[in-house]
DSSP file (Angstrom, degrees, kcal/mol; ACC not computed):
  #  RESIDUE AA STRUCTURE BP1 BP2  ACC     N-H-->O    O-->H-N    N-H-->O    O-->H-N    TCO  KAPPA ALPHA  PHI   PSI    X-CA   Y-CA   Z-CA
    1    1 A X              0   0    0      0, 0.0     2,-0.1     0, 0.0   115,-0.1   0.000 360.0 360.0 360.0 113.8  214.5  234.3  111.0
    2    2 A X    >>  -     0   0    0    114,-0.0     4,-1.2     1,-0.0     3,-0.6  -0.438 360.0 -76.7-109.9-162.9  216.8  234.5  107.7
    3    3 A X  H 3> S+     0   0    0      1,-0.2     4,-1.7     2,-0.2     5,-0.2   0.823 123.7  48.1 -49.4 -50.1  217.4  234.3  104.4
    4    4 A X  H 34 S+     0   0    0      2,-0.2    -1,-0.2     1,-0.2     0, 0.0   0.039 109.0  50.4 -98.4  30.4  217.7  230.2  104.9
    5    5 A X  H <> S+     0   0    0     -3,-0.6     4,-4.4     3,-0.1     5,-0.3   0.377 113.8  45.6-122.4 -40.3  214.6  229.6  106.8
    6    6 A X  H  X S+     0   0    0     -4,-1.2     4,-1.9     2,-0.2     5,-0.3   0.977 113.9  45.2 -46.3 -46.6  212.7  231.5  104.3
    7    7 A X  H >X S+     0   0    0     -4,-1.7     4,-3.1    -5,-0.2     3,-1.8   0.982 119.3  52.6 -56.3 -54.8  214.5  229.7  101.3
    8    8 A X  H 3> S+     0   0    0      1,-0.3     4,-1.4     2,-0.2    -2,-0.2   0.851 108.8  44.3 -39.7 -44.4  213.7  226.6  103.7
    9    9 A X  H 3X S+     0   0    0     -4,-4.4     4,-0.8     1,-0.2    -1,-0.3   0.702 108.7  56.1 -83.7  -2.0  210.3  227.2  104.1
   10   10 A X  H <X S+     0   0    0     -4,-1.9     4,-6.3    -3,-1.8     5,-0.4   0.972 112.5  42.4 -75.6 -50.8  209.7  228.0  100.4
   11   11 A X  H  X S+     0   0    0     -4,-3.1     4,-1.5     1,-0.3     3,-0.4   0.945 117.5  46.0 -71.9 -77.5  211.2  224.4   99.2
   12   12 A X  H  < S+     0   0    0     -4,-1.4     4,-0.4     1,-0.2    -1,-0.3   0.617 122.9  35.7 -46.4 -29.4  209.5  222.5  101.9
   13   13 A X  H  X S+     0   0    0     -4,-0.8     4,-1.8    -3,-0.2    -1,-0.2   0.876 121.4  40.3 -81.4 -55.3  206.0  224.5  101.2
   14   14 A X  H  X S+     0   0    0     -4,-6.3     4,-1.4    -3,-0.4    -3,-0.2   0.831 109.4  56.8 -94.6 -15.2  205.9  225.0   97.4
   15   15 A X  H  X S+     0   0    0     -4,-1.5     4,-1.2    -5,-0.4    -1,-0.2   0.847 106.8  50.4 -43.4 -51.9  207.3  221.5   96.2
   16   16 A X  H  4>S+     0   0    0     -4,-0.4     5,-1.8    -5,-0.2    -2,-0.2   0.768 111.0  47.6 -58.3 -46.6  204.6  219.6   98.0
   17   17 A X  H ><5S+     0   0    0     -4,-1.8     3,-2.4     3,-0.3    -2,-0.2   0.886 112.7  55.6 -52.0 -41.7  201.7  221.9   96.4
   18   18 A X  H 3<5S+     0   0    0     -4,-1.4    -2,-0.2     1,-0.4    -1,-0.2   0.966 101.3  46.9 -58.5 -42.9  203.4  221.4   93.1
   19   19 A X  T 3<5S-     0   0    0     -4,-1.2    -1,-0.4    -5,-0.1    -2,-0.2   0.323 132.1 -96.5 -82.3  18.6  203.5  217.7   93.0
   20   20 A X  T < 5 +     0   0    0     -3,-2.4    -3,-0.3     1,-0.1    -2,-0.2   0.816  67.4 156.3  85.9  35.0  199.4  218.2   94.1
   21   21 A X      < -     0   0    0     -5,-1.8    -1,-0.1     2,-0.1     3,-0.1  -0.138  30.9-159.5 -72.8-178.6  199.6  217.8   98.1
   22   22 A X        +     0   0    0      1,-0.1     2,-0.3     0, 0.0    -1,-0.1  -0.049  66.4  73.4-155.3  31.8  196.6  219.6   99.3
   23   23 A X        -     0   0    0     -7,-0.1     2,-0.4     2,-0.0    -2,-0.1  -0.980  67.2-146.6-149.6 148.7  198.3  220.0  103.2
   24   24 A X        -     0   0    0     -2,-0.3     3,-0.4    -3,-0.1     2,-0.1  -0.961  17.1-135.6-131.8 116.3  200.8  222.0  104.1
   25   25 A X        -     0   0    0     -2,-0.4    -9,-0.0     1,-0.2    -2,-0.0  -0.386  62.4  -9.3 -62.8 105.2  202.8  220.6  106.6
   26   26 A X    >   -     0   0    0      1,-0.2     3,-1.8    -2,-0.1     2,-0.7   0.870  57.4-166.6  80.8  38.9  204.0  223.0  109.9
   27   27 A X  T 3   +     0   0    0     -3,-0.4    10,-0.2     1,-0.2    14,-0.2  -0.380  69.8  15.0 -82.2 137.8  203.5  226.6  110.0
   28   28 A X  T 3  S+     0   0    0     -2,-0.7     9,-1.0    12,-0.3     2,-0.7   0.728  93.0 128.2  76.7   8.4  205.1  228.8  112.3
   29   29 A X  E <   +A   36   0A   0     -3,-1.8     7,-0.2     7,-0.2    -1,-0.2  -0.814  27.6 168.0-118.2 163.1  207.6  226.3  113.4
   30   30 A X  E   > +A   35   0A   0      5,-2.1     5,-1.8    -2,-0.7     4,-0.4  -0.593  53.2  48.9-119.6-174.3  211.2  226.8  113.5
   31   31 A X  T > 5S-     0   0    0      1,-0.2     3,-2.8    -2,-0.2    -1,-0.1   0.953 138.1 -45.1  27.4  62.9  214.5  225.0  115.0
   32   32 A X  T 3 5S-     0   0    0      1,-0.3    -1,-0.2    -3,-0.2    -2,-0.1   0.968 106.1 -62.7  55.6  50.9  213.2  221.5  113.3
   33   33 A X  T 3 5S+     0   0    0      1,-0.2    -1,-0.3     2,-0.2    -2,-0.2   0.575 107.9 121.9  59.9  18.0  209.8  222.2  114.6
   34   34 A X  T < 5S+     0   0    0     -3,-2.8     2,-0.2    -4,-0.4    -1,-0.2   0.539  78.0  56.0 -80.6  -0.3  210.6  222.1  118.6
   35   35 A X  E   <S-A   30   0A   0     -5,-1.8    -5,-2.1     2,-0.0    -2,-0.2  -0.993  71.2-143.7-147.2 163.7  209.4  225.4  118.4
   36   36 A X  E     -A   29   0A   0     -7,-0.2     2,-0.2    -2,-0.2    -7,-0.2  -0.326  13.9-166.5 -80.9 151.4  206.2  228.1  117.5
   37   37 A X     >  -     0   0    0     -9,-1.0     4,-2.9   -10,-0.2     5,-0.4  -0.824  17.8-169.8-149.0 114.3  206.4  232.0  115.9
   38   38 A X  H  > S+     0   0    0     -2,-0.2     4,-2.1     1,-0.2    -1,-0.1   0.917 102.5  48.8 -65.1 -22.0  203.7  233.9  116.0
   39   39 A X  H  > S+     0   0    0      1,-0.2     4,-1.5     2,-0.2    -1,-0.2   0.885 116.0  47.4-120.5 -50.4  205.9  236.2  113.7
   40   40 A X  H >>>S+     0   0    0      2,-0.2     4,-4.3     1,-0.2     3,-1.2   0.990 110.7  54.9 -44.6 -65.3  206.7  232.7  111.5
   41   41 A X  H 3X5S+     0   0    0     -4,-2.9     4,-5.1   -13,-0.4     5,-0.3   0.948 108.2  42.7  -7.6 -75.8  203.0  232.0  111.5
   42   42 A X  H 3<5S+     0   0    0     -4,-2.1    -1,-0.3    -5,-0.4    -2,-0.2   0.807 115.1  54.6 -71.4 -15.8  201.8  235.0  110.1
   43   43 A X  H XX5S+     0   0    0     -4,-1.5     4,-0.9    -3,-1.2     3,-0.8   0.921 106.6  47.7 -75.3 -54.7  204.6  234.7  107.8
   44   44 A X  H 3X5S+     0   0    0     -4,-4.3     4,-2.1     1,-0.2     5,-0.2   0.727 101.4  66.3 -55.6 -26.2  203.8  231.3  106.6
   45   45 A X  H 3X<S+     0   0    0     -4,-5.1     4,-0.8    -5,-0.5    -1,-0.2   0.553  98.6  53.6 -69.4   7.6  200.6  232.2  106.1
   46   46 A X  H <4 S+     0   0    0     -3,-0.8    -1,-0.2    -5,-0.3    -2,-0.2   0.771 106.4  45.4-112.3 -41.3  201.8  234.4  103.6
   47   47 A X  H >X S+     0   0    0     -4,-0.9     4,-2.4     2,-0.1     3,-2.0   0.882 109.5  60.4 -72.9 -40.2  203.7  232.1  101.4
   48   48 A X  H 3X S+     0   0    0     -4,-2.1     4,-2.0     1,-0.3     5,-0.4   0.931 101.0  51.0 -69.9 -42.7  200.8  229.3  101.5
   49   49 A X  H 3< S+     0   0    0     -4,-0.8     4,-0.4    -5,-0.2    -1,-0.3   0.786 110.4  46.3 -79.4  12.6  198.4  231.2  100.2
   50   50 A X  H X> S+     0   0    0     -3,-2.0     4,-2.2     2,-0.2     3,-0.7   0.917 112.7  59.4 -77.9 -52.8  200.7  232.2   97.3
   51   51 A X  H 3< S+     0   0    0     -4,-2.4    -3,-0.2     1,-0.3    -2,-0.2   0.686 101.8  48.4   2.4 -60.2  201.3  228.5   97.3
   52   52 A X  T >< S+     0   0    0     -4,-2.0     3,-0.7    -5,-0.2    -1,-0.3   0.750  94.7  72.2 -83.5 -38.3  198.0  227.8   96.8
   53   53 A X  G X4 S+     0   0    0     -3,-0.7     2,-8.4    -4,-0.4     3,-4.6   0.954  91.7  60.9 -46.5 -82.7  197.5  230.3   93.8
   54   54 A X  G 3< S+     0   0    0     -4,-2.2    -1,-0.3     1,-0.3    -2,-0.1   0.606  92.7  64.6 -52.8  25.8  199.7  227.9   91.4
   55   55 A X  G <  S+     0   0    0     -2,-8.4    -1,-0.3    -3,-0.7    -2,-0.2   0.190  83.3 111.1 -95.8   5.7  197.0  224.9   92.0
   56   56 A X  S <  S-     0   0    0     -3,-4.6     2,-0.4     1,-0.1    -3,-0.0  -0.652  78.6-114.0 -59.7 141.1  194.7  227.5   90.1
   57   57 A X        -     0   0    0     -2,-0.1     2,-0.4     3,-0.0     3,-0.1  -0.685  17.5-126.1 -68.1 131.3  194.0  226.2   86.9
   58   58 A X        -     0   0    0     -2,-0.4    -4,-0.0     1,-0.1     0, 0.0  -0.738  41.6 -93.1 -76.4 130.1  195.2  227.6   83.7
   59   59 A X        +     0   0    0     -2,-0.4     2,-0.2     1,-0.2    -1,-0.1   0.499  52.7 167.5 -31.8 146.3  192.6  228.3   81.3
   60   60 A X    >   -     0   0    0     -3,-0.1     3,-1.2     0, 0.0     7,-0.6  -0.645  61.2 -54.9-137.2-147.0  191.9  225.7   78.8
   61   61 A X  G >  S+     0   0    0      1,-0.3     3,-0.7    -2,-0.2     4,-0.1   0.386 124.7  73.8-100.0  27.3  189.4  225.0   76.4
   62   62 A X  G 3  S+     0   0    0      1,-0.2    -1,-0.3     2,-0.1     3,-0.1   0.542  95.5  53.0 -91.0   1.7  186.8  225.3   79.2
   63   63 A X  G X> S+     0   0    0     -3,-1.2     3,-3.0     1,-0.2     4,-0.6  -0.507  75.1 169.2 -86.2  37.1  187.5  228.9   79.0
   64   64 A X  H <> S+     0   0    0     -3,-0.7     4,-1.1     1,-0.2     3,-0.4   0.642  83.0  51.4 -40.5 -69.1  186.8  228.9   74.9
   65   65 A X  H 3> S+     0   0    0      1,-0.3     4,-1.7     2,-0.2    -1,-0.2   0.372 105.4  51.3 -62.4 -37.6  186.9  232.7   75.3
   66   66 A X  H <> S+     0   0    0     -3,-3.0     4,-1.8    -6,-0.2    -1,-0.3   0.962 115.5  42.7 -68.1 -70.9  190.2  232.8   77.1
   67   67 A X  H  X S+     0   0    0     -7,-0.6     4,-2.1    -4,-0.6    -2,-0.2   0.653 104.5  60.4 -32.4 -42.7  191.7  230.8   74.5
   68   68 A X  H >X S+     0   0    0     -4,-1.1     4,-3.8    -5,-0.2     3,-0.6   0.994 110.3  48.4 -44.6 -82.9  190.0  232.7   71.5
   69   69 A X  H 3X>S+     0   0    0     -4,-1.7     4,-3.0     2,-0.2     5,-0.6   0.991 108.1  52.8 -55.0 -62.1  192.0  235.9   72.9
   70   70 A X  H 3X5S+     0   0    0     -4,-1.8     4,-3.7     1,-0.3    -1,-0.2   0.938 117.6  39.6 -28.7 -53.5  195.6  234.0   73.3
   71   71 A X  H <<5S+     0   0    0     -4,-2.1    -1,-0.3    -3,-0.6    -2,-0.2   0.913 114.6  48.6 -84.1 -31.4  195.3  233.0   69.9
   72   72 A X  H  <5S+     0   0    0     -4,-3.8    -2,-0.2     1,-0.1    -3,-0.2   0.686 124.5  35.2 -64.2 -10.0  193.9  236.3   68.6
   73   73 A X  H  <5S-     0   0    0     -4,-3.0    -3,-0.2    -5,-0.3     3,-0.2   0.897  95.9-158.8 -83.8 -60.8  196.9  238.2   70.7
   74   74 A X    ><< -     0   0    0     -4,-3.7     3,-2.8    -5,-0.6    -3,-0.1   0.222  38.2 -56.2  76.2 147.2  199.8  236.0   70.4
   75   75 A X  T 3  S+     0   0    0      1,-0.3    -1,-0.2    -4,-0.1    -4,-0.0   0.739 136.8  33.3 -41.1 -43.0  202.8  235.5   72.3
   76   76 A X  T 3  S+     0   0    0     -3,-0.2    -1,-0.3     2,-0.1    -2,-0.1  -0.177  94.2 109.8-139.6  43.5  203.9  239.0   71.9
   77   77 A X  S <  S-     0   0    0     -3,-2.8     2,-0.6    -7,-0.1    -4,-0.1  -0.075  72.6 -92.4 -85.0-171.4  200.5  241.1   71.8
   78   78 A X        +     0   0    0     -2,-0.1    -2,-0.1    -5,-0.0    -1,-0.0  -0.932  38.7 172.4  -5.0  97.7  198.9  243.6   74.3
   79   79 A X  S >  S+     0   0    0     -2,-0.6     3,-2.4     1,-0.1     7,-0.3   0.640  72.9  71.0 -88.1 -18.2  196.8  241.9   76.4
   80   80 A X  T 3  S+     0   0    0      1,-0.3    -1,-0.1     5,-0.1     9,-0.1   0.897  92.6  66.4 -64.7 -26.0  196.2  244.8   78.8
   81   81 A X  T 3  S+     0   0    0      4,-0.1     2,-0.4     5,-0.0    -1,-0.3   0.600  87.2 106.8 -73.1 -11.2  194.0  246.3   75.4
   82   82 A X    <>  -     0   0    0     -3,-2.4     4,-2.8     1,-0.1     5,-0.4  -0.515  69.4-143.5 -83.3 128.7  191.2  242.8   76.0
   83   83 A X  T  4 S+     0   0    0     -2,-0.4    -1,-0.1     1,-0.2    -3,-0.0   0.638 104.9  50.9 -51.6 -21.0  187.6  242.9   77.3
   84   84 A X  T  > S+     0   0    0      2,-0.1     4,-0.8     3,-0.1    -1,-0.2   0.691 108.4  44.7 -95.0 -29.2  188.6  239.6   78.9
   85   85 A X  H >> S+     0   0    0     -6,-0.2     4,-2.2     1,-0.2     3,-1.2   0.930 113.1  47.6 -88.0 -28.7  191.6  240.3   80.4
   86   86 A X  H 3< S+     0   0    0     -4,-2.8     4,-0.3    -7,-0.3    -1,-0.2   0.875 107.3  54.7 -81.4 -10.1  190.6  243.3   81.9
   87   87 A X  H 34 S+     0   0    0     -5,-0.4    -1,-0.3     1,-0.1    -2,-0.2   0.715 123.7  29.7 -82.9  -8.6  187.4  241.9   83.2
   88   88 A X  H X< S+     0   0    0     -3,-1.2     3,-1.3    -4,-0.8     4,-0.3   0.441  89.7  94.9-120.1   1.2  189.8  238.8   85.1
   89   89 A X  G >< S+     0   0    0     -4,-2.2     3,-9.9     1,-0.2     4,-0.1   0.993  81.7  60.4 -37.4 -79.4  193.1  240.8   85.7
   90   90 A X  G >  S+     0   0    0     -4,-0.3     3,-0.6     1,-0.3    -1,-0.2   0.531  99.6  52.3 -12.6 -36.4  191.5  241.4   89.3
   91   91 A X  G <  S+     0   0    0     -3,-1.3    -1,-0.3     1,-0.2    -2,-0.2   0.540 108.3  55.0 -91.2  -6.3  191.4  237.6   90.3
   92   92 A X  G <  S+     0   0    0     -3,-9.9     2,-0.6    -4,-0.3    -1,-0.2   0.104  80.6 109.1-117.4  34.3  195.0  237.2   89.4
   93   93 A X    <   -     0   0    0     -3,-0.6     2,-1.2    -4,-0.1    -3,-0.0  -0.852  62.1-136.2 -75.7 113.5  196.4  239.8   91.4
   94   94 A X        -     0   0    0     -2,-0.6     2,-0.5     1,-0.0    -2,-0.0  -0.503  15.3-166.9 -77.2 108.9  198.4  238.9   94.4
   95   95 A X        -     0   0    0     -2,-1.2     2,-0.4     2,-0.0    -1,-0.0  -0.545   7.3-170.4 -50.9 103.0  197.9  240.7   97.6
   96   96 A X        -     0   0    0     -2,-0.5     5,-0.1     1,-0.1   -49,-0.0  -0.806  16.2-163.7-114.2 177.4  200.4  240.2  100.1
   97   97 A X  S    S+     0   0    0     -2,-0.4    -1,-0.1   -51,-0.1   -51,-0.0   0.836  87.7  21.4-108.9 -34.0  200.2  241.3  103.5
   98   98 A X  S    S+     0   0    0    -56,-0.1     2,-0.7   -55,-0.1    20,-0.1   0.427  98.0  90.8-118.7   0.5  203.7  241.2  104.7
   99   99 A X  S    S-     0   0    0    -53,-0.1     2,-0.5    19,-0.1    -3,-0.1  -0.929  72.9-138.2-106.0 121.7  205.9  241.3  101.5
  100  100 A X        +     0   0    0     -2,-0.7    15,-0.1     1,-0.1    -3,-0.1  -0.768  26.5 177.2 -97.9 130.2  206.6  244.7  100.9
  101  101 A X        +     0   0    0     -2,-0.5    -1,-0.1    -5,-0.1     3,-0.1   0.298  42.7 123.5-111.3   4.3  206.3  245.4   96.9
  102  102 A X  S    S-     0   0    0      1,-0.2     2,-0.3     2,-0.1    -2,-0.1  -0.055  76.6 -88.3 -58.2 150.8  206.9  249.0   97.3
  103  103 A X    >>  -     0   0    0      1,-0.1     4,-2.6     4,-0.1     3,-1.9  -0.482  40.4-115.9 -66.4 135.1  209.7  250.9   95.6
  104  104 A X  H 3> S+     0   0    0     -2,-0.3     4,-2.0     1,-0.2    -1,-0.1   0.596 112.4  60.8 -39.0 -28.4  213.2  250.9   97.7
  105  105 A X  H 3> S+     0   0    0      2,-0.2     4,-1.8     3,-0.2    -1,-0.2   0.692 108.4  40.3-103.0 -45.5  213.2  254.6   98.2
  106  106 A X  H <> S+     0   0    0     -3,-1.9     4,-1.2     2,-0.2     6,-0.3   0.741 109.2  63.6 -97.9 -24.6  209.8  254.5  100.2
  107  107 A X  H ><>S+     0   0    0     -4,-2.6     3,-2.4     2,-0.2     5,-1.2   0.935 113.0  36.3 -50.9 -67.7  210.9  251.1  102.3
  108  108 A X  H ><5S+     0   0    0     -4,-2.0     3,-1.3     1,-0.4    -2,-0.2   0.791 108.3  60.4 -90.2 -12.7  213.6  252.9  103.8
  109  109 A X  H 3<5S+     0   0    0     -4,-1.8    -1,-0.4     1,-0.2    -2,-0.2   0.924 108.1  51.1 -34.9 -38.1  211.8  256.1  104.1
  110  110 A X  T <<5S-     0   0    0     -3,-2.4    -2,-0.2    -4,-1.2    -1,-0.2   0.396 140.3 -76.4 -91.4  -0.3  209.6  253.9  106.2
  111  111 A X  T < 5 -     0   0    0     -3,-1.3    -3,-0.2    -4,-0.5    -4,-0.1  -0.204  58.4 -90.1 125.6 -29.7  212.5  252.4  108.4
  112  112 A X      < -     0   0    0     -5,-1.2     2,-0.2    -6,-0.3    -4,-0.1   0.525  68.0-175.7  89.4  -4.9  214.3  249.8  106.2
  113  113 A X        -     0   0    0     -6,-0.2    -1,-0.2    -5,-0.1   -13,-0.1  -0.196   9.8-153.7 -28.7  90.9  211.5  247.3  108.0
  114  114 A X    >>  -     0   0    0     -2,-0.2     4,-3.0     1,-0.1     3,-0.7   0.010  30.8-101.0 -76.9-174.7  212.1  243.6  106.8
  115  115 A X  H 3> S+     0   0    0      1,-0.2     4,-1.5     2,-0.2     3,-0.4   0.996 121.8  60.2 -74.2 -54.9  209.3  241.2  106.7
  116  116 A X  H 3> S+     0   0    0      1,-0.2     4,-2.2     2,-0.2    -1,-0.2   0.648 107.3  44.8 -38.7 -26.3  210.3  239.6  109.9
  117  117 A X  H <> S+     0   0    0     -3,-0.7     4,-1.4     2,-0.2     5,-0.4   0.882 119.8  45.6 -80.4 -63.9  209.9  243.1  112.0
  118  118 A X  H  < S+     0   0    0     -4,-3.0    -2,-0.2    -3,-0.4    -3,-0.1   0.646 108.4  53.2 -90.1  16.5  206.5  243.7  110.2
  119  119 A X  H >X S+     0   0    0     -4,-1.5     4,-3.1    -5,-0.3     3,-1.0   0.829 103.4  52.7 -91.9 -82.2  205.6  240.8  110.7
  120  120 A X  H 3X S+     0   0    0     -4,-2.2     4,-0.7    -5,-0.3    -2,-0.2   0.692 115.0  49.3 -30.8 -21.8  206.3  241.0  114.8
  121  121 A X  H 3< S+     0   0    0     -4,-1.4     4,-0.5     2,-0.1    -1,-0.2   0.488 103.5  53.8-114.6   8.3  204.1  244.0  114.6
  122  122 A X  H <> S+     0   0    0     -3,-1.0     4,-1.4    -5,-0.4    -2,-0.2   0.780 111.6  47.5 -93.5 -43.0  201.4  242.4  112.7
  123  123 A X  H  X S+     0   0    0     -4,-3.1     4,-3.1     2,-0.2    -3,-0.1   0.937 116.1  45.7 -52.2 -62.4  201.3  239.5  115.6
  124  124 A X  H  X S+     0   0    0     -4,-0.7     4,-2.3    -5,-0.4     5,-0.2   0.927 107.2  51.1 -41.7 -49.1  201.3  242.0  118.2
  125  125 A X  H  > S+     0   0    0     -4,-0.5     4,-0.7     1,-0.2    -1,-0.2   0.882 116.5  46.6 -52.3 -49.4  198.8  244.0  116.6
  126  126 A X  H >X S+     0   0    0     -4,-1.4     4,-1.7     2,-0.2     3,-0.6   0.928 112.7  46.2 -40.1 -70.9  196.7  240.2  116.4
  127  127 A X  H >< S+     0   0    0     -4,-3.1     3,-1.6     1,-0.3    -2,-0.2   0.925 114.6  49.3 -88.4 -70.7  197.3  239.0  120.2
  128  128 A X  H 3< S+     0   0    0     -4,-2.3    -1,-0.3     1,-0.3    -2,-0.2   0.638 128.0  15.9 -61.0 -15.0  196.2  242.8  121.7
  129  129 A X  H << S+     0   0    0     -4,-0.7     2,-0.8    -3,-0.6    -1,-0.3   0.331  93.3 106.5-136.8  17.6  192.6  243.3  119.5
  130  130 A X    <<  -     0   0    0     -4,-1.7     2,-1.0    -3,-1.6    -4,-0.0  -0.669  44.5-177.5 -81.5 131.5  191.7  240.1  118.3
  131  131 A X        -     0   0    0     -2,-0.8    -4,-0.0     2,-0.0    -3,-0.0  -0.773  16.7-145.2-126.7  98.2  188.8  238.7  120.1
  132  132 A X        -     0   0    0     -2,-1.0     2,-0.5     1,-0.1     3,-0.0  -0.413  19.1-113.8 -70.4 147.9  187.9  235.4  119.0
  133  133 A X        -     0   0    0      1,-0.1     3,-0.1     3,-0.0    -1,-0.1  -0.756  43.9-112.8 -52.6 107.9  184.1  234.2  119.0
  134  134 A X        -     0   0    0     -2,-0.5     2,-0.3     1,-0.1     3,-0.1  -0.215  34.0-103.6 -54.0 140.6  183.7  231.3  121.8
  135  135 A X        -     0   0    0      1,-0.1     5,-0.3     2,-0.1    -1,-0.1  -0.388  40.5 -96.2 -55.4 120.7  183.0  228.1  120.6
  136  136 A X    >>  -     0   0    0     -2,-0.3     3,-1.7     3,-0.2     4,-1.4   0.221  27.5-114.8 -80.4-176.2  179.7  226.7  120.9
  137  137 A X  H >> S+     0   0    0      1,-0.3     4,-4.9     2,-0.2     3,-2.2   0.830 116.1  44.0 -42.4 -52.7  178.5  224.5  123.4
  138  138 A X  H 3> S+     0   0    0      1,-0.3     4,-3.3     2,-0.2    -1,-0.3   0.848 110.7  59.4 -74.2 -18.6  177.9  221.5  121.8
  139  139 A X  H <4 S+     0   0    0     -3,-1.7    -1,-0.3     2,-0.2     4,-0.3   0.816 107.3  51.9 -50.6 -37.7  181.4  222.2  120.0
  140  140 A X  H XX S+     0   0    0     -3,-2.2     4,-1.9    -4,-1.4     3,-1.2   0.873 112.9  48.9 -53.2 -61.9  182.7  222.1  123.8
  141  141 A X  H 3X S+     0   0    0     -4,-4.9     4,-1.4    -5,-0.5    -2,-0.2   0.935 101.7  47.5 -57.0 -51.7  181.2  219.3  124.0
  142  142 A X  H 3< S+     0   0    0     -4,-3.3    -1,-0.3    -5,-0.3     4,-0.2   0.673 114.0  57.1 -61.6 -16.4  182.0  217.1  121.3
  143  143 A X  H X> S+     0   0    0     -3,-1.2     3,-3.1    -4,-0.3     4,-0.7   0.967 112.7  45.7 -83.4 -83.1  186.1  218.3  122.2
  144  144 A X  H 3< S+     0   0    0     -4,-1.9     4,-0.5     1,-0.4    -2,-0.2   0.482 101.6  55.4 -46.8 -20.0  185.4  217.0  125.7
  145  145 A X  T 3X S+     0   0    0     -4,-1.4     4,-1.6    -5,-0.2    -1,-0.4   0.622 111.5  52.9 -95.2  -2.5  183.9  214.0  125.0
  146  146 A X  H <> S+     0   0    0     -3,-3.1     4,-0.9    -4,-0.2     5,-0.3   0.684 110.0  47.1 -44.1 -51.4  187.3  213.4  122.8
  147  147 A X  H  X S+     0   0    0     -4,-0.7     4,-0.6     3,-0.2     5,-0.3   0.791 107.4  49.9 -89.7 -44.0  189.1  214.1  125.3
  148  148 A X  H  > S+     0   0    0     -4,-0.5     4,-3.5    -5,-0.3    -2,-0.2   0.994 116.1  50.7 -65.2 -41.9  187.3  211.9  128.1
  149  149 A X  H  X S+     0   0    0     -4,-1.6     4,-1.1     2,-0.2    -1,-0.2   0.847 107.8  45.0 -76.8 -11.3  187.6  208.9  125.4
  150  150 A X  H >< S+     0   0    0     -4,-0.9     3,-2.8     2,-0.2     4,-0.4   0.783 111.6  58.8 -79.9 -77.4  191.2  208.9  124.5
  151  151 A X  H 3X S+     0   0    0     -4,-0.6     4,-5.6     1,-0.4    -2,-0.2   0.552 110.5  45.8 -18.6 -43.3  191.9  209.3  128.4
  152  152 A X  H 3< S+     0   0    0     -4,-3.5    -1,-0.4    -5,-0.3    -2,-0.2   0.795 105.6  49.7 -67.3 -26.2  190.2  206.3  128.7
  153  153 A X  T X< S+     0   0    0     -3,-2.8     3,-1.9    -4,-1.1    -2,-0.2   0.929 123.3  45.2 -94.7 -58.5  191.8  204.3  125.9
  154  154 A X  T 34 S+     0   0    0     -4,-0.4    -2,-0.2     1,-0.3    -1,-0.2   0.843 100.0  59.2  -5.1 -87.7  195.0  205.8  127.9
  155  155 A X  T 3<        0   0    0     -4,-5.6    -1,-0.3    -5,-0.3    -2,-0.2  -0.084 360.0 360.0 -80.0  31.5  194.5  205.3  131.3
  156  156 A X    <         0   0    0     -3,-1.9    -1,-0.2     0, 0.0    -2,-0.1   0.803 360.0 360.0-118.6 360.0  194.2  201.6  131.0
């Protein structure tokens, strides 16, 4: 994992959202998708849902209130001072899990740890305590009976 599979996965991920796709194609693979990363995975997972943020809609005039403030503020007001923005700041923060937004000084107090690293111990962390819920039966079922009818379609 580098610089140009990140850049890679950005243009192949966030181009396709733009232009309205609503699937995102291949997460977690690398070397032209002949292979899985759990450390990719969790990685991709990281860019799609930022991804997914810019298909939020921007306010319009179904938000008369939002609009109201824009024009009472102006390009080059204080927004942080509004009863509306501070009551919707909160839904337009982005969280990330594996991009560290920290000041330089406390990354490399902390090792110098790039995303790929915390990313590998965020996977680990995943395959040793995650415990999935089994699927239920008739879920079993309905997989198996999938299974039995392509075989047939197959095997003749």
């Amino acid at each position: 994992m580098d610089q140009q599979l990140g850049h890679e996965k950005t243009i192949t991920g966030l181009l396709p959202v733009l232009a309205g796709t609503d699937f995102i194609y291949g997460p977690g693979m690398i070397d032209m998708g002949m292979a899985v990363s759990f450390e990719q995975f969790l990685i991709d997972a990281e860019y799609i849902r930022m991804f997914k943020r810019t298909q939020k809609p921007v306010p319009t005039d179904e938000d008369a209130l939002a609009v109201e403030v824009i024009k009472a503020v102006g390009p080059a007001g204080v927004y942080l001072s509004q009863r509306h923005t501070l009551k919707h700041m909160r839904d337009e923060i982005s969280v990330a899990d594996l991009i560290d937004r920290r000041m330089r000084e406390a990354w490399e107090k902390d090792g110098f740890k790039d995303m790929p690293q915390r990313a590998r111990e965020r996977a680990r962390e995943i395959l040793a305590n995650h415990h999935p819920e089994p699927l239920p039966d008739d879920v079993w079922q309905k997989i198996l009976d999938i299974i039995e009818r392509e075989r047939k379609i197959l095997c003749k």
